[in-house]
N, C-alpha and C positions, 0 to 999 in steps of 0.2 A: 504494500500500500504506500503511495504519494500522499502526502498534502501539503499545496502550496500555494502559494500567490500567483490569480494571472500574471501578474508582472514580473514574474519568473519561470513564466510556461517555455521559453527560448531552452534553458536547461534542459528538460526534457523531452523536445521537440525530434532527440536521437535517437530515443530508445526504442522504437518500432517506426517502421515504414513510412506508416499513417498518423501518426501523430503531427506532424508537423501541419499537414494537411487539415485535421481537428482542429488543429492551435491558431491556422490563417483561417477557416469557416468562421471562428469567435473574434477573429479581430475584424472580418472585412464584412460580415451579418449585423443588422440591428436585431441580435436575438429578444429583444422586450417587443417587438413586432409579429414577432410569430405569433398564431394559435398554438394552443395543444395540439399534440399529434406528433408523426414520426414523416421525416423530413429526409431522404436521401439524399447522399452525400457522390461515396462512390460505389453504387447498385448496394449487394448486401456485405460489402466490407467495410464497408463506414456509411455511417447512417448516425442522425440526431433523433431524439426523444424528448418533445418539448412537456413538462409537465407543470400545471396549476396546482397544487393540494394541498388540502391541511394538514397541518402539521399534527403526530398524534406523540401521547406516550411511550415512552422507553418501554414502560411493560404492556404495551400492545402491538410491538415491532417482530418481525420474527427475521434472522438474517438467512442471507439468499447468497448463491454462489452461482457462479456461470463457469460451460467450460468452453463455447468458442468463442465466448466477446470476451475482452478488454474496459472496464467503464472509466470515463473519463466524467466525472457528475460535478458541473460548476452552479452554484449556486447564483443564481441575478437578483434576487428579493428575498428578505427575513430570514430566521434566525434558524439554521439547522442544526442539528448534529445528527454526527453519521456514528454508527458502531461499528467494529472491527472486532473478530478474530483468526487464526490461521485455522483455513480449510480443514486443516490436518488436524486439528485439536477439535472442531466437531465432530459428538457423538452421537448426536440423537436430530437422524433427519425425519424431516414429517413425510416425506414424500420421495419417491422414484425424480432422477432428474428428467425434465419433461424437456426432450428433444425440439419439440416445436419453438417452445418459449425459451429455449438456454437456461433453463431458470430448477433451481431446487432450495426449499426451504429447510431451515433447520432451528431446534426448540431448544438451543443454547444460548448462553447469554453472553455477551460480547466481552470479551476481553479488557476491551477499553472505547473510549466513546472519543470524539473528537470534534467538537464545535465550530462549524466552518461557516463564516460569515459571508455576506455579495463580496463576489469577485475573488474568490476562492474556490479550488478543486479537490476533489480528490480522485486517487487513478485505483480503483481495486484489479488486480490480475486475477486469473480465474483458480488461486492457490489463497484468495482473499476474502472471506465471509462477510459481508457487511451488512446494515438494517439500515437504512435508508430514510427520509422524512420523519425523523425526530424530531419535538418542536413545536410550538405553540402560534397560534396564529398562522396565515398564510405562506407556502412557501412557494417560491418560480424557479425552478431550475433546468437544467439541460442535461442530456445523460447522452455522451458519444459512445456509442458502442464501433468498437475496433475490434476488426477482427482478427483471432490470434494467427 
């Protein structure tokens, strides 16, 4: 897991193919323009997630893992925090991972939690657990999905 400042996305703009790609979509997009929805980038190996929602409780989060995306999830409005623990260290999944979606949940409790303000990232790899829209009041954020 990453967390950093847009203003030092340049740093890890090396670390896969497509990031750098992600990292110019956010600077040359007025992403507070978009609707909700999912927004292609390049066909299904980068693709944006634009999402409005509220924010809920830490104890009504469950964390989720991917195994062919990358997420790159910046926040543009209110207060988030994201959870994190290592894939490896969860033991109790709720469900089969579900091929269609990339997506599997699990009913452990995060590691550690990380409060990521507007104009702040974070990068989960698919070896990276995380719970997502923590947080009170409304949250706007963008979720690139890279594919591994």
């Amino acid at each position: 897991m990453i967390f950093s400042a847009l203003s030092q996305s340049d740093r890890y703009a090396t670390l896969h193919p497509l990031f750098a790609r992600a990292f110019d979509y956010i600077r040359n997009t007025d992403l507070f323009a978009l609707a909700p929805g999912r927004y292609p980038i390049i066909e299904e190996d980068l693709f944006v997630i634009v999402e409005h929602a509220q924010g809920k409780p830490k104890e009504h989060t469950r964390l989720e893992a991917h195994c062919k995306y990358i997420d790159i999830q910046l926040v543009l409005d209110g207060d988030e925090v994201m959870g994190w623990k290592p894939l490896a260290d969860c033991l109790n999944p709720v469900s089969e991972h579900s091929l269609e979606k990339d997506i599997r949940f699990f009913d452990d409790a995060p590691a550690s939690w990380v409060a990521v303000p507007p104009d702040h990232f974070c990068i989960f790899f698919p070896e990276d657990a995380h719970a997502p829209l923590v947080g009170s009041g409304k949250i706007r954020k963008v979720i690139f999905k890279v594919a591994v």
